[in-house]
N, C-alpha and C positions, 0 to 999 in steps of 0.2 A: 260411542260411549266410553268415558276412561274410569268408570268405576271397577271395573276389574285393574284395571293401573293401582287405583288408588288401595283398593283390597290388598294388595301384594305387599306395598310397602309399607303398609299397615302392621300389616301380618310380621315382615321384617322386623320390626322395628321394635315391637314386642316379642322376638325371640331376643335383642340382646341382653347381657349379661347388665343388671342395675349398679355392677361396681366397675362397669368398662371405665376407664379411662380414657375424659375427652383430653386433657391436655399432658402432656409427655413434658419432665424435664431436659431441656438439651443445652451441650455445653460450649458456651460462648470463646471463643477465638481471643488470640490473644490480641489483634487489633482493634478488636469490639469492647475488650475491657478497657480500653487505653480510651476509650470515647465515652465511659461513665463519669459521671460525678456524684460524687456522694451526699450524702444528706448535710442542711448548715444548719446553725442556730441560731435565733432571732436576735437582734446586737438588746444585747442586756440579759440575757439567759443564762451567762454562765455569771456565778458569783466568785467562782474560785475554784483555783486550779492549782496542784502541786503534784511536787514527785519524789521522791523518797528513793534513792539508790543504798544499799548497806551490801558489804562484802567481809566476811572473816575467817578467818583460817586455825584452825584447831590444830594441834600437832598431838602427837602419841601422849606428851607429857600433860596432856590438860591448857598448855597455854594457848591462851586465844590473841592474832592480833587485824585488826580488820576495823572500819571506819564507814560514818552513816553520811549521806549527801544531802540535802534535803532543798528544795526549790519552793516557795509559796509565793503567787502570783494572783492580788486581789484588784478589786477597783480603784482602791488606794494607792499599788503597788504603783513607784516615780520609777523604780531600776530592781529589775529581776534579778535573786541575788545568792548563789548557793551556800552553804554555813553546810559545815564540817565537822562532825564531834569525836576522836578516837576513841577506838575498842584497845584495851591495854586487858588483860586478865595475865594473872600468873597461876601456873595449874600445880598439880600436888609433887609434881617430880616423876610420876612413877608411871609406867606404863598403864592408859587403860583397861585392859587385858593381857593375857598371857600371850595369846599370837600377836596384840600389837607389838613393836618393835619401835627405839628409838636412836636407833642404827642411821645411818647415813643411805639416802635413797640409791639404789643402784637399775632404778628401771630407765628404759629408751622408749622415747615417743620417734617416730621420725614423719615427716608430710607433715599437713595442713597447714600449708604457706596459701592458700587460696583461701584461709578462716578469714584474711585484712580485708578480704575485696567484695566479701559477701555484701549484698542490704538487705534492709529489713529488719528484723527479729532473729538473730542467730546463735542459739544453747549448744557449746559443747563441751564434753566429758570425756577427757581422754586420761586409762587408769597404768598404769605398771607397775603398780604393788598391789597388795593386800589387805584387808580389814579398811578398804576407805568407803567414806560417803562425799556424796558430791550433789549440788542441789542448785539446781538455777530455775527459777522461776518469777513471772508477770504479773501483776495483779493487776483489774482494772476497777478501780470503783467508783462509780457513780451515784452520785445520794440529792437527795432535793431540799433546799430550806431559803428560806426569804435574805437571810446575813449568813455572810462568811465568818466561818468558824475561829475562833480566837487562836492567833498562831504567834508567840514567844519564839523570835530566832533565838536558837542553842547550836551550842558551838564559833567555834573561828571562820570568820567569813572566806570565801575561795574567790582572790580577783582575778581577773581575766590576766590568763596569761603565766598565773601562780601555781606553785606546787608545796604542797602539806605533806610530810612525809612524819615516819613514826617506826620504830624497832624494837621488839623484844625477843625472846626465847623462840619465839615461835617463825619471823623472819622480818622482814625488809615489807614497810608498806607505802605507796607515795599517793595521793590524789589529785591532779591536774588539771585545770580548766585551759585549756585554748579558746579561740574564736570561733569554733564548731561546735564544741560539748565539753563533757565531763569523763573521766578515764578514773577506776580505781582498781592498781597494779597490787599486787604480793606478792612476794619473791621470799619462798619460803627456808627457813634457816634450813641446814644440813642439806640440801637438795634434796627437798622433799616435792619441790615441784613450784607450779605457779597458779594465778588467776589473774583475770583480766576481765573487769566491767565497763562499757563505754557503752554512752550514751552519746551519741554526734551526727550530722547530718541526717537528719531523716530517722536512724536506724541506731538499734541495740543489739549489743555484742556482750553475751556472756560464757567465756572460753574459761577452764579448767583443765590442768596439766597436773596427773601424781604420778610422783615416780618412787615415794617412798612408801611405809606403813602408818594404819592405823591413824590417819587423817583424817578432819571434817572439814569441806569448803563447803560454806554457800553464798549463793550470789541472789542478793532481791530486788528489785525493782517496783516499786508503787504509786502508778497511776490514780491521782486520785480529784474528780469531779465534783461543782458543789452546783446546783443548778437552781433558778428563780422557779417557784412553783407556781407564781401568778401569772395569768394569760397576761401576752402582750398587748399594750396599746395599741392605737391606731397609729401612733408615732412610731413608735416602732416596724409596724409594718411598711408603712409608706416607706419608711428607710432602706429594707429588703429592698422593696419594687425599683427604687432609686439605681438601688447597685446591682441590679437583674438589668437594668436597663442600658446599663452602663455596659455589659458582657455583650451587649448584643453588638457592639462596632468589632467587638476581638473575634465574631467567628463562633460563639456558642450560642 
């Protein structure tokens, strides 16, 4: 008879605990990520797509000088195409505060020659004086609507290959397109220091260098999504299936 079998395990099975945990998170290998794929969107799903780069530089005196990038990529778009608009401000003269200074920077950074070789997403903040702020940040937004949002290019266009530059009180600013991406440099009067935004191959690069007082950098970045909220056809799908079908001679 296996009724006493079956009593025991019974018995077990009602002593454990009702918040056991049947599944364990564990963490996948680095050759195991390299064989995911991520999720796609069905061809007609995205209405619109842009990016928005701005960098400016404040100095002790109040002047601001720093520049917006701007990318808008619709159904209609023939040639993706960046437009550049300058930050120019002139400030009051006078120091912010009593401990800002508008002195000549006298701080030393030394290393971060391995910042060029990073990928991916890379924020640095490097300070040798006092009274600064420093601010780099991603945004990512996604939003849902049937038409793409009405986009007026503002500013002077960036062609491949060009450089937009711009100077006041506050320093040296240039904007550059190559055949990878987009770059926008400051090179801050009296050596107050630098900034550097690039956006190129793959990867974003928001580096910060003070070496004086009483400065504000920031560097912004704006990812921004416009998405079709209607379910997809059948045409559409069939179109998916087409090009799933197609991956399957390459090996996925």
């Amino acid at each position: 008879m296996k009724t006493p079998l079956w009593l025991v395990v019974a018995c077990l099975a009602a002593s454990l605990p009702t918040h056991a945990e049947t599944f364990k998170p564990i963490e996948l290998k680095d050759h195991e990520l390299a064989n995911l794929r991520g999720r796609y969107v069905m061809p007609g799903r995205i209405v619109s797509f842009g990016i928005v780069m701005t960098s400016t530089w404040q100095n002790a005196k109040g002047d601001v000088i720093g520049a917006s990038s701007t990318l808008q990529v619709q159904q209609n778009t023939i040639k993706p195409q960046f437009y550049v608009s300058m930050i120019d401000e002139k400030g009051t003269g006078a120091a912010h505060s009593q401990s800002a200074s508008s002195a000549a920077g006298t701080g030393t950074v030394t290393g971060g020659g391995g910042l060029n070789t990073t990928e991916g997403v890379t924020q640095v903040v490097r300070a040798a004086g006092d009274n600064n702020t420093a601010y780099n940040n991603v945004d990512i937004n996604v939003t849902k609507a049937n038409q793409a949002p009405v986009a007026q290019p503002q500013g002077q266009a960036l062609a491949a290959g060009s450089t937009l530059v711009g100077e006041n009180g506050a320093g040296a600013l240039s904007v550059s397109s190559t055949g990878v991406g987009v770059q926008l440099n400051i090179n801050a009067a009296n050596n107050q220091g630098t900034s550097v935004q690039r956006l190129a191959q793959g990867g974003l690069m928001q580096n910060s260098t003070l070496l004086g007082n009483g400065n504000q950098v920031s560097n912004l970045t704006s990812l921004n999504v416009v998405m079709r909220e209607n379910v997809p056809t059948a045409a559409s799908l069939n179109g998916s299936l087409d090009q799933l079908k197609g991956l399957r001679t390459l090996g996925y």
